[in-house]
N, C-alpha and C positions, 0 to 999 in steps of 0.2 A: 053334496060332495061325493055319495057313495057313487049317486048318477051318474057323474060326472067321468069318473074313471070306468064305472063297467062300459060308458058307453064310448071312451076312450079305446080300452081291451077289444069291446067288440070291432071298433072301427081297424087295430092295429091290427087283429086276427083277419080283420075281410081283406086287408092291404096285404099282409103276407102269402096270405095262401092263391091272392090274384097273382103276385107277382114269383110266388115260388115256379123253381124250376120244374118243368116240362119232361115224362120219362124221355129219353133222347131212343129216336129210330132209325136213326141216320145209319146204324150197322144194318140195317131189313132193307135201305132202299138205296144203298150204292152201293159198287163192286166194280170193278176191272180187268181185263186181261192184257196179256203179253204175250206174243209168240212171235213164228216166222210165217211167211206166206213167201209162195214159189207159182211163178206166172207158168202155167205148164204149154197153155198153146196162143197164139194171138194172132187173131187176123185183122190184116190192116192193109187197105190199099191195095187191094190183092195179089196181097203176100202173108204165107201165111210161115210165123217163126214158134218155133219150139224151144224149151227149157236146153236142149242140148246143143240148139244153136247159139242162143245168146244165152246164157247164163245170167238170171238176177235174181236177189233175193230181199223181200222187204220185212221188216221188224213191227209189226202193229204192236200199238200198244193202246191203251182206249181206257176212260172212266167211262161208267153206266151209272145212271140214275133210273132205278125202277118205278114207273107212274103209278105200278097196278101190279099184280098175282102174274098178269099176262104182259105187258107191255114196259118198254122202257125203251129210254132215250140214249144214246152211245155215242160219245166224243171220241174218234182211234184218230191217231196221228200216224203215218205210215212213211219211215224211210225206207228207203230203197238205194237199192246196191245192182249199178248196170255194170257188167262185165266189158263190153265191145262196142260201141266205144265205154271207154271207166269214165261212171258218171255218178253223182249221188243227186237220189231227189227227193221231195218231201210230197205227200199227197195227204191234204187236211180232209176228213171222212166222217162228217159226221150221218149219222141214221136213226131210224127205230127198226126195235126189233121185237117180233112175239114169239113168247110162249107157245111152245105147241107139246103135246102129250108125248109121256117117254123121255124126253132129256130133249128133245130136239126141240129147235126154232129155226124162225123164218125172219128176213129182213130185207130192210132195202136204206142202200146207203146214197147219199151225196158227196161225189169227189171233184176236191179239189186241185188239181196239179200245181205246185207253188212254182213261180219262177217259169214256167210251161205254157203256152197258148194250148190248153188242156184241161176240160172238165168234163164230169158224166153222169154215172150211176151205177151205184154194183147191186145185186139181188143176190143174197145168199142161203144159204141151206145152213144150219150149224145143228151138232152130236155132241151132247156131254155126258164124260164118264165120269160121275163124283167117285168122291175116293172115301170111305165109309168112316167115319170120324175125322175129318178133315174139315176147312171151310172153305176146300177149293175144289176146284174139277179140271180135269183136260178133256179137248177138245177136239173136234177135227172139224173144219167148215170150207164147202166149197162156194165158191164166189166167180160171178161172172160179171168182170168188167166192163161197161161198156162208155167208151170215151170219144167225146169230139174235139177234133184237134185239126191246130193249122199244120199242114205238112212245111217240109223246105221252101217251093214253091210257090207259098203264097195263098195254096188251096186249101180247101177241107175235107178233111177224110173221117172216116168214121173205123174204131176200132173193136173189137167182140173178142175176148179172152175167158181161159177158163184156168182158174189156179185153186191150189190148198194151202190152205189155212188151220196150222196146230199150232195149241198153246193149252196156258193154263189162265182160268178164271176164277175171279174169288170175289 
């Protein structure tokens, strides 16, 4: 009988500690940011428009999943705010991005123009300045859009932009 229970104990002990919980890391390998991004020049069709011509402003906002020390995956969804004609749009963005030495990384994203005969690719550059006991940073990042798209027309054009990108990340 005494058998019967230690070997009872031992089985309930190999059950628990299989099925006990996991330390959780999930705070080491997600994060996100938020900011603005302002389209500074874009050429398209050869014509080429400035932030002071057409004024628009888009809101990224993005979760990251970090794969590695170096690498991670980045969901950003990006409204936008067109001045001339007033237009709102949404461009679904997902990428990866790496680590690189000093606060900075490198990325390349895939865009999606919602609602738009409009998709592409952005490459970007990004600067972080942590903030010293904090679990965030801000940012600055330059991104160069590049988009193909049906014009009015009928045709396809190809467009090349350069805009900034600040926010904070955490």
């Amino acid at each position: 009988m005494a058998t019967t229970r230690q070997i009872c104990a031992v089985c309930c002990l190999v059950m628990a500690l299989a099925f006990a919980p996991r330390a959780a890391h999930a705070q080491n390998r997600l994060g996100g940011h938020f900011g603005a991004v302002f389209p500074l020049v874009t050429r398209a069709g050869g014509t080429t428009v400035t932030l002071a011509d057409d004024f628009s402003i888009g809101f990224p906002m993005g979760i990251t999943v970090k794969t590695s020390d170096q690498w991670a995956f980045d969901l950003e969804l990006v409204p936008s705010i067109q001045n001339d004609p007033l237009s709102v749009g949404l461009t679904v963005h997902p990428g990866i991005i790496r680590a690189l030495s000093n606060g900075y990384a490198a990325g390349l994203r895939m865009a999606f123009d919602v609602n738009q005969a409009s998709w592409g690719f952005t490459p970007l550059v990004n600067k972080a300045f942590p903030v010293p006991g904090r679990p965030y940073a801000f940012f600055v990042e330059g991104v160069l859009p590049i988009r193909f798209q049906a014009d009015p027309a009928g045709g396809n054009r190809t467009s090349i932009g350069l805009a900034a990108h600040v926010g904070i990340g955490f």
